[in-house]
N, C-alpha and C positions, 0 to 999 in steps of 0.2 A: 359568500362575499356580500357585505353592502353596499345598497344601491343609496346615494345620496345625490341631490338636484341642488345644486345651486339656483335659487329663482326670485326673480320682481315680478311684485303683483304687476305694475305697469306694462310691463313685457308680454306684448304678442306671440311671441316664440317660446315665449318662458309656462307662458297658459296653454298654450299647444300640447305640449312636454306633460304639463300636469295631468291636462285632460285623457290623454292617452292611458298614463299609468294608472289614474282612475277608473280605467277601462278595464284595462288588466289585471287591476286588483291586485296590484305588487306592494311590497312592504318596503318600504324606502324614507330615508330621514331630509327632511324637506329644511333647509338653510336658506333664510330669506336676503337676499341682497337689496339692500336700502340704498338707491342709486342716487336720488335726491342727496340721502348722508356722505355720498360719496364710499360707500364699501367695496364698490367694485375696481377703487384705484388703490384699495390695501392691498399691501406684501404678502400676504398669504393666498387675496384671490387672485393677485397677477402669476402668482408660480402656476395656479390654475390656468389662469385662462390671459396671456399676454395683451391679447384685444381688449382686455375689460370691459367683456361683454355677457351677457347671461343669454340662454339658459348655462352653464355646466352640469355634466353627468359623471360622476365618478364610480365606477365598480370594480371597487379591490384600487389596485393601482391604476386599470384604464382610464384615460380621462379622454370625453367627447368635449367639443365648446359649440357646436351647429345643432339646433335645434330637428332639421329634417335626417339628418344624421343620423340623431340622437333618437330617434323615434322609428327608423329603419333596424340599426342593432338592438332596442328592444321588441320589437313583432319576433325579429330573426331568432335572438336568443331566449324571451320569454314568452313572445304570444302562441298563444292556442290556437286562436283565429287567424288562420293566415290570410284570409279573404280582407284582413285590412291592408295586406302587402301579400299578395298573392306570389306564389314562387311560380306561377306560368310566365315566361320570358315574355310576350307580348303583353299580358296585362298588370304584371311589377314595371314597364318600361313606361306604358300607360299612365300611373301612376306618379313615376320618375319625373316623365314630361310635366305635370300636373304642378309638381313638389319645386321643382326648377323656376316654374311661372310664377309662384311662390314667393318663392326667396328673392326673383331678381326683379319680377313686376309688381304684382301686390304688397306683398309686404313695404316694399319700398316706395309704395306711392302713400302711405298711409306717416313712414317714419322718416320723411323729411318733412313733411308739415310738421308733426310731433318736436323735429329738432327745434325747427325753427322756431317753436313757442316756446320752448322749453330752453333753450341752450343762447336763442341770437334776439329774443325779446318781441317777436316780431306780434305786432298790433292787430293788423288784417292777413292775412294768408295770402300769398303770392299767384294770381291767377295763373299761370304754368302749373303750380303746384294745383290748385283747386280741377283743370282740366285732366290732368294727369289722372287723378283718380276715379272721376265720372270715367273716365276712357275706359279707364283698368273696369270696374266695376260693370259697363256696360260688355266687358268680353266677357266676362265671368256670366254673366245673364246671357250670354250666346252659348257658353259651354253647355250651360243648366237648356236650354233648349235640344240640347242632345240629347243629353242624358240626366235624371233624378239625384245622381250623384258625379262629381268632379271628373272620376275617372272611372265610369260605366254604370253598371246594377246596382251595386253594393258601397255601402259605405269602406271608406280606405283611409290613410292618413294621409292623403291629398287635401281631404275634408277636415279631417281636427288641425290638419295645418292652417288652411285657411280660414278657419271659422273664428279665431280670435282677434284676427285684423278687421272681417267684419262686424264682429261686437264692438269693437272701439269706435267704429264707424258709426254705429250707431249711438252709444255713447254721447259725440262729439256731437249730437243732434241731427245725423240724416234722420230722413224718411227712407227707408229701405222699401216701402210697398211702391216706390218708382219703380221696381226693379224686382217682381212678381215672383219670379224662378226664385232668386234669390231670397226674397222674403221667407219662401215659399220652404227655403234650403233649409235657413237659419234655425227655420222654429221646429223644423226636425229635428236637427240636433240640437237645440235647446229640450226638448223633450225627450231627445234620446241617451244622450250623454252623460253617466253620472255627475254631479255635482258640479255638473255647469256653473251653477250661481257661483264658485270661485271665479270663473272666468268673469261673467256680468262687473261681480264685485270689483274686480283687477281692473276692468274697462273703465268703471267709473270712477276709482281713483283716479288712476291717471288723465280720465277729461276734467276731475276736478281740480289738478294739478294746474292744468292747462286754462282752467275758464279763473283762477286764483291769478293767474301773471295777466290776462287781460281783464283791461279797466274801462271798456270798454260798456257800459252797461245796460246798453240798449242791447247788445249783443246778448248778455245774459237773464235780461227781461225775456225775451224771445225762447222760449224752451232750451234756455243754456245753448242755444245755438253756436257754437264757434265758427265753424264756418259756416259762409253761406250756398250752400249746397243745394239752393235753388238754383241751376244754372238756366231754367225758365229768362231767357235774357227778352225784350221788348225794347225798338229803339223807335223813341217818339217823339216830337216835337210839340211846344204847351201852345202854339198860336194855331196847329192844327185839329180839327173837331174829330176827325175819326181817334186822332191818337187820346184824343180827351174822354170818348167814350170808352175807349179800351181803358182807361184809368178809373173811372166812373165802375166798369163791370168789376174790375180789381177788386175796389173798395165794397163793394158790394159783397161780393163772392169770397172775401178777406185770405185772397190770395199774394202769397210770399211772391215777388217774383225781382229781379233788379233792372229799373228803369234806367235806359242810358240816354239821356238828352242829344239828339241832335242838331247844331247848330247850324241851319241855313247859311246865314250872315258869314260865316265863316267858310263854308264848300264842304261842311263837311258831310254832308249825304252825295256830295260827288268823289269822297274820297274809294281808292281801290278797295278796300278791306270792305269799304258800306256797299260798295255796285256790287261787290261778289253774291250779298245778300239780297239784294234788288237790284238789280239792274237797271228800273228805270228811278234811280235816286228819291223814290219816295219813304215818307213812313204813316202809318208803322208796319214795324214788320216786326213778327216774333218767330224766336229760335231757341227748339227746345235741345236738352241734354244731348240727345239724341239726333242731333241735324238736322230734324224738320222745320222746314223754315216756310211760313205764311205771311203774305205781302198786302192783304187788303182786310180792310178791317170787320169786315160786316163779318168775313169769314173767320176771323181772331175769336172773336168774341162769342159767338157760336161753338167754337170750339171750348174757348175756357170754361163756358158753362157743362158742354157734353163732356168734356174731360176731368172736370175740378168738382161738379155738383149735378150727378145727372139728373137730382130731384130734383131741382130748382124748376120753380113758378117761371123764371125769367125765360125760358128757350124748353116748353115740357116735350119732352124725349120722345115719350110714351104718347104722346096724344098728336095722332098725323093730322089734323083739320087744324088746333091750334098753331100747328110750326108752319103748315102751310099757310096762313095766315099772317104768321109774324116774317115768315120768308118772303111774302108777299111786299110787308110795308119795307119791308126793307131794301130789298130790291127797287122800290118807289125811292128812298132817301140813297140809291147810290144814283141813279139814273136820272132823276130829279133834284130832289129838296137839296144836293148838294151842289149840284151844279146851278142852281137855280142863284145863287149869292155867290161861287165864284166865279162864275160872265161877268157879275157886275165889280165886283172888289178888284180882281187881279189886274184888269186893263188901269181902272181909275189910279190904285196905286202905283204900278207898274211905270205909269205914264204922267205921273201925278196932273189928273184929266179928270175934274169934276162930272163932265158932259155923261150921263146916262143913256144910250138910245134907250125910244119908246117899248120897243117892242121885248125891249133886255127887262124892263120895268112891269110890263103885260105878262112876261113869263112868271116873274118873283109871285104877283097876284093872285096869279092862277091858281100857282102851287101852294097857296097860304088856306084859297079858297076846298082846294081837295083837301087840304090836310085837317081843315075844320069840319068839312062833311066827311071823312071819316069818323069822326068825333061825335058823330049824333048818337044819341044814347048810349054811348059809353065814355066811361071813365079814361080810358087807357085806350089805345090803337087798336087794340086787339080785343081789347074786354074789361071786364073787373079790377084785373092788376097788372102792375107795370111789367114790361117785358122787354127785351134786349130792343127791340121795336122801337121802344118810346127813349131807351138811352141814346138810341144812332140817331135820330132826330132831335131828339133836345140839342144836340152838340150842335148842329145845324140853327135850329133855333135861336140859340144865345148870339150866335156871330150875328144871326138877323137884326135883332133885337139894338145888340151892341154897335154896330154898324148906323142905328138913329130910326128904322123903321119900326112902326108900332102896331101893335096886334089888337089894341081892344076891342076892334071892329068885328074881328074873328072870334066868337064869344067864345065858342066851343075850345076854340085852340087857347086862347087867352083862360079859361077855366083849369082847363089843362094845365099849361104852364106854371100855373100858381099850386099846381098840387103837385108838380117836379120840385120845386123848391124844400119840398121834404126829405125827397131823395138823399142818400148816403154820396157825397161825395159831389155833391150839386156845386158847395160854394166852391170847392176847386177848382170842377167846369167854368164858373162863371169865369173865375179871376184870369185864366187861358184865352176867352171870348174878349175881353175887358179888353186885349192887345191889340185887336181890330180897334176899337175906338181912339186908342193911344197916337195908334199910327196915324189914321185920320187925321187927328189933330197934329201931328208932327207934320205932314205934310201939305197941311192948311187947308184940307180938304172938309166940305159939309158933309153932315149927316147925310145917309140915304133915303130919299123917299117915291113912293112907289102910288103917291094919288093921284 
């Protein structure tokens, strides 16, 4: 009898199918279905397959339409290798289980985004749909923690099943090295599988399909990104300095991530969903794929550097004297240099209360005056080059500045400052800073001074 496959390159299940028989080395007459042409709603393939859906398998008169199906009756009836469906009842169930999560979680969190771009027009990808898949792809990274392979030791068709929904995943522009096990999976069987690059090939039509209906063109300047599968979220506010730095490291470190504005004015860092994330209604706070969620900034940005660029000059890894160092000034700008301008800002606006006490005035001095004697003979807080150190501070800085008090007094720090203004991402800072002096003025309040 022949073996004939009904198949779209596009198709996840229809690549799966291939890969297998590729495996196998079967001789079988391959009918491509052009779903885009609409072939899979002709009269001949619906007596096939009523769902008009692909893969189909036809041998002699049997007809399959379920691709994990369709890939269990061939191991059964023509594979050699039974160790890809093992006939031991515990480890075919194994398997089973694997095949099911397949069909009913993966696959499906991959081919409703797919619909929706392809079928209902949709512009941006629907955050339920975008979390959906992080979810799924995070269990699969917990499976792979088990075991090397989906379902134990050995390669199985748990694995050729799911490996073409991952390729389109990547495709559509993931980074899969979030996700290590799995990276880690993929490029096994990219090396192991004959003639893989069908599948690759099949993925990237179909994302070019996809990146063809959106017009979106920032989206596709960005490594043909369709979705944004950065789920790296940061919610920050432009009149606060910590969240300004964290924006500052971003830009530096030219890290993807999506900024969501919080709106004070409005309550909305007192809303339920924001206190879940902090509790005490500050920002920023960042939250990654994964649930890890960090509430203070000194400790952000530290990490984006150790997590995103462990070379970086900014935060060095490797060199304990220098971190201890930059941990040093830092800790100085949480416990100090930030507090040092909001004693005086928050009451006066608060209250709209020109009145400075002395002694609120003697602190801002102080700390102008250690921050310039740090400064002796160096360029940078720390030394030669700029360091997550001198971002936490500057943010602190500009409010001072913007606020009406003047530094040229402070040479070292006034030297300084003017070689921030180089920095990547500085005029952004300012224009954050710039809303302390706005207010001021809205409130009819004078500059601050500190002589």
């Amino acid at each position: 009898m022949t073996l004939t496959l009904y198949f779209a390159h596009g198709s996840p299940p229809s690549r799966g199918v291939l890969l297998l028989m590729r495996k196998l080395k079967l001789e079988f007459d391959l009918k491509i279905i052009d779903c885009g042409a609409g072939d899979q709603f002709k009269e001949e393939f619906l007596k096939l397959n009523p769902l008009h859906q692909v893969p189909v398998l036809t041998d002699g008169d049997f007809i399959l339409t379920e691709s994990r199906a369709i890939m269990g009756y061939l191991i059964t009836k023509y594979g050699k290798d039974s160790s890809l469906y093992p006939s031991d009842a515990a480890k075919r169930a194994k398997v089973d289980e694997r095949l099911y999560y397949d069909a009913t979680v993966v696959f499906s969190s991959i081919v409703q985004i797919i619909l929706s771009v392809l079928y209902e027009r949709v512009k941006k990808i629907p955050e339920k749909q975008r979390e959906n898949l992080i979810n799924t792809l995070n269990v699969l990274e917990r499976f792979l923690n088990q075991n090397i392979w989906f379902a134990g030791s050995e390669m199985t068709i748990a694995d050729i099943s799911i490996v073409p929904t991952i390729t389109t995943i990547k495709a559509l522009g993931y980074d899969l090295t979030k996700h290590p096990k799995l990276n880690e999976w993929h490029q096994k069987l990219e090396s192991t599988l004959p003639n893989f690059d069908e599948n690759v090939n099949g993925a990237n039509s179909l994302a070019e399909r996809m990146f063809n209906i959106m017009d979106d063109k920032l989206l596709r300047a960005v490594n043909q990104n369709l979705i944004d599968f950065s789920t790296m979220k940061i919610f920050i506010a432009d009149f606060s300095p910590p969240s300004r730095t964290i924006l500052m490291i971003i830009r530096n470190l030219n890290i993807k991530v999506e900024l969501i504005h919080i709106n004070f004015s409005r309550g909305e860092n007192m809303n339920e969903d924001f206190l879940k994330l902090n509790p005490t209604g500050q920002v920023p706070v960042l939250v990654e794929d994964d649930g890890f969620i960090l509430t203070e900034s000194r400790a952000i940005i530290a990490y984006l550097v150790a997590s995103r660029d462990e070379n970086s000059s900014l935060y060095p890894l490797n060199d304990p004297i220098k971190r201890a160092l930059i941990d040093e000034r830092l800790y100085f700008d949480a416990t100090t240099v930030f507090h040092s301008h909001v004693q005086i800002l928050h009451p006066m606006i608060a209250n709209s209360d020109p009145k400075i006490p002395e002694e609120k005035r003697t602190i801002l001095r102080n700390v102008l005056s250690v921050l310039n004697g740090f400064l002796d003979n160096k360029n940078w807080f720390t030394g030669d080059s700029p360091t997550i150190a001198d971002f936490a501070i500057l943010s602190n800085i500009i409010v001072i500045l913007c606020a009406g008090i003047r530094i040229e007094s402070y040479k070292n720090l006034s030297m300084w400052y003017e070689r921030c203004k180089g920095l990547t991402g500085f005029e952004e800072n300012y224009k954050g800073g710039r809303m302390v002096m706005e207010l001021l003025k809205k409130k009819n309040l004078p500059p601050i001074t500190v002589d």
